[in-house]
C-alpha positions as a printed NumPy array, in Angstrom:
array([[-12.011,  -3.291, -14.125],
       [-10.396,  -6.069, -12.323],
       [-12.822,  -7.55 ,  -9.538],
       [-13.018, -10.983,  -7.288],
       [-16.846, -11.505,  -9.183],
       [-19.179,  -9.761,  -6.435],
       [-22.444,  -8.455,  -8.719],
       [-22.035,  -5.041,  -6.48 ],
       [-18.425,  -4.568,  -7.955],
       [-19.821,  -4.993, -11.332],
       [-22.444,  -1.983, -10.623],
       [-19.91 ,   0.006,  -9.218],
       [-18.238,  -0.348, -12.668],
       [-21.8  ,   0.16 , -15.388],
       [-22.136,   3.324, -12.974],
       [-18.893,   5.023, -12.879],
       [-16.381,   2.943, -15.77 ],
       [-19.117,   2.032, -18.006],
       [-16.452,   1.665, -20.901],
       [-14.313,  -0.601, -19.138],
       [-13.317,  -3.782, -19.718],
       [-14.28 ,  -5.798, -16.86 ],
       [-12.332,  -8.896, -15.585],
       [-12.488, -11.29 , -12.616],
       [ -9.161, -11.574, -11.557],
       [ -7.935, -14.882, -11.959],
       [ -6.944, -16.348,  -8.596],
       [ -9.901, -15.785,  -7.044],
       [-11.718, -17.685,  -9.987],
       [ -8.864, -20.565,  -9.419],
       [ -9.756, -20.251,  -5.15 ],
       [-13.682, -20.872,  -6.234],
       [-11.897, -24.305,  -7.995],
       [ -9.764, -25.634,  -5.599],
       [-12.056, -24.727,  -2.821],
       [-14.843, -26.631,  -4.543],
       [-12.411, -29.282,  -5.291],
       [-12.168, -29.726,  -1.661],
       [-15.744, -29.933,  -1.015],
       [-16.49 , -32.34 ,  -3.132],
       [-13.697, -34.704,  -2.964],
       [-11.961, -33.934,   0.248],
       [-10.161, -30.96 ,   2.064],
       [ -6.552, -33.238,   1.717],
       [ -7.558, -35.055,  -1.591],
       [ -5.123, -35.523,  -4.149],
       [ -8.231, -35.689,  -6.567],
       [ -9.334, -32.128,  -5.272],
       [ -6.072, -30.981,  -6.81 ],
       [ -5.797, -32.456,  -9.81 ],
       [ -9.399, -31.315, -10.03 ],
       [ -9.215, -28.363,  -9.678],
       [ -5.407, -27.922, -11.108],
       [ -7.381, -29.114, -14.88 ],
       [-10.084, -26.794, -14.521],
       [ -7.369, -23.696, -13.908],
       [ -5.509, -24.647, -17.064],
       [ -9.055, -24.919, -18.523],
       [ -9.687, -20.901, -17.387],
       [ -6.083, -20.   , -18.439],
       [ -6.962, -20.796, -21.816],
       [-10.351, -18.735, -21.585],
       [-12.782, -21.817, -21.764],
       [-15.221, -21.318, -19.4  ],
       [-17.859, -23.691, -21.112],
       [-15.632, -26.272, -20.184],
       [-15.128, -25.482, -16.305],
       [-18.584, -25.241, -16.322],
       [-19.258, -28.057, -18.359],
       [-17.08 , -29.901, -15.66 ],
       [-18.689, -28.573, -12.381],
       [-22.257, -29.748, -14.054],
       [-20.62 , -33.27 , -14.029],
       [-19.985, -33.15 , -10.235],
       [-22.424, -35.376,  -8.496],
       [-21.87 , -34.691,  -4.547],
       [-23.817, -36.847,  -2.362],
       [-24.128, -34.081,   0.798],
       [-26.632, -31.623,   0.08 ],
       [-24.511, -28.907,   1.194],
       [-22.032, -29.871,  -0.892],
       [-24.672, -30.014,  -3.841],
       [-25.376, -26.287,  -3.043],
       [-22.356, -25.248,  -3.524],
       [-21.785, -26.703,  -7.374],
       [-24.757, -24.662,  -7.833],
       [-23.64 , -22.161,  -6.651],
       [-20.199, -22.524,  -8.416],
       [-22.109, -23.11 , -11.766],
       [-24.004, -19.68 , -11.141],
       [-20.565, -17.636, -10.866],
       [-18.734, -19.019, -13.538],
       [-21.811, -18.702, -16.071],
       [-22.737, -15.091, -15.13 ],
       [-19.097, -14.251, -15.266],
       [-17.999, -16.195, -18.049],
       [-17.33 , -13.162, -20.512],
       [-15.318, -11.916, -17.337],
       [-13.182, -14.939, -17.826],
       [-11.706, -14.727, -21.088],
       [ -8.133, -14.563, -19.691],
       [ -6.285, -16.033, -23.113],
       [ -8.224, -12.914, -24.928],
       [ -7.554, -10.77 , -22.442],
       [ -3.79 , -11.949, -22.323],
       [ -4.056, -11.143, -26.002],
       [ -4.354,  -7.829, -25.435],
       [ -2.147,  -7.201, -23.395],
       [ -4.206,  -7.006, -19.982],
       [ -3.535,  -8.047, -16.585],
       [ -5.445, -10.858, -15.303],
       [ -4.965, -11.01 , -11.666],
       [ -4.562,  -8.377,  -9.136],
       [ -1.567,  -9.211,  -7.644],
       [  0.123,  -5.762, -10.262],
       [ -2.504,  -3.377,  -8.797],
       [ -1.692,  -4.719,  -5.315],
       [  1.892,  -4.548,  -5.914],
       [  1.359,  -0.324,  -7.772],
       [ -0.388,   0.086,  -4.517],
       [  2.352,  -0.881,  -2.291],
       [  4.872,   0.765,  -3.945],
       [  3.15 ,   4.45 ,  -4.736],
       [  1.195,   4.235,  -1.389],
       [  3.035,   2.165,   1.244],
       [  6.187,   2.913,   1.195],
       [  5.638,   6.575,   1.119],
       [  2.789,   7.285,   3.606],
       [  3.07 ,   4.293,   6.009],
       [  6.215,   5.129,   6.933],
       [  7.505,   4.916,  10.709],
       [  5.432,   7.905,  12.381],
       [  3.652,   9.185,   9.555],
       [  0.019,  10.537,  10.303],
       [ -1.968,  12.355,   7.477],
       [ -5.295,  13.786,   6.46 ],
       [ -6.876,  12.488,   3.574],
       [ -6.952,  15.425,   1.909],
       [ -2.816,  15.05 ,   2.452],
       [ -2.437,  12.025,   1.862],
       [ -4.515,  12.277,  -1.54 ],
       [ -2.397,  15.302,  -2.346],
       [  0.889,  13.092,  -2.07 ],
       [ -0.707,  10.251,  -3.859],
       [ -1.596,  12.319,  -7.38 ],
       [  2.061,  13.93 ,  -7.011],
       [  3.552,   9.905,  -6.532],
       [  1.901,   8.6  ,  -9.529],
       [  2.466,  11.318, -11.757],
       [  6.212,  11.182, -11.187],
       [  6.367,   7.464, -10.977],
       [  4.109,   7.215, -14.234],
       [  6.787,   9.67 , -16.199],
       [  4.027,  12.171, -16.01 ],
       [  5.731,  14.914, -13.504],
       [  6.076,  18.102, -16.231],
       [  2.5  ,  17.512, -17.761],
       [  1.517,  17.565, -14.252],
       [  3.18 ,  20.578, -13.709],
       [  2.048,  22.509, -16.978],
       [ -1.805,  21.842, -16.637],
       [ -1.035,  23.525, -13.   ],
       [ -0.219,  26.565, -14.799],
       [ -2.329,  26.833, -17.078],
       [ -5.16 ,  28.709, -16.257]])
């Protein structure tokens, strides 16, 4: 279960995928660093970069201790600012086992969402949002299941456990 770190997409997973594995897809962890970076050392700062740049490479390798370890060390002046390393320390400690990107990498796992988003443009955009196309959602479901089944080699067992029965 691939999610941007939102507890309600977490619940959505115990109560429906309780088996999964669940992941926060990396580049919105990296977005929480550079955007972070920019608070605290300047929207156009070379330093935000760099920052946040070393902390990425930190997550690539699945050490979260460290990012965190690193955000602790910030010492913002502006409250605000203050408010939101704490809140940055908060989502990369309750989703730290959602962070393991080397072991999930390891196992041969997806890490960002960009694949899904790509699956989803390919099975479902190019065939139903095509010039003039209007469907039901019953219809459009319909063409969906018959999409991924042939583009996931999967048309004839499709086909079989329709006759069966």
């Amino acid at each position: 279960m691939l999610g941007d770190g939102t507890p309600w997409i977490w619940g959505i997973a115990a109560q429906y995928f309780p088996w999964a594995i669940e992941m926060v897809d990396l580049y919105h962890a990296r977005e929480h660093l550079a955007n972070l970076g920019k608070a605290v050392y300047g929207p156009t700062s070379a330093q935000a970069k760099e920052w946040a740049a070393a902390r990425s490479e930190q997550l690539d390798d699945g050490d979260v201790e460290a990012v965190i370890t690193s955000v602790k060390r910030l010492r913002p002046h502006q409250s605000n600012v203050r408010e939101e390393v704490c809140k940055a320390i908060d989502y990369f400690q309750v989703n730290k086992e959602r962070m393991r990107y080397a072991k999930f990498r390891s196992q041969g796992l997806f890490v960002g969402s960009g694949v899904v988003e790509a699956g989803c443009k390919t099975i479902i955009g190019l065939r139903l949002k095509q010039s003039g196309m209007r469907w039901t959602v019953d219809h459009a479901n319909a063409i969906i299941a018959l999409r991924c089944c042939q583009l996931s080699g999967r048309w004839e067992e499709f086909w079989e456990q329709r006759s069966v029965g």
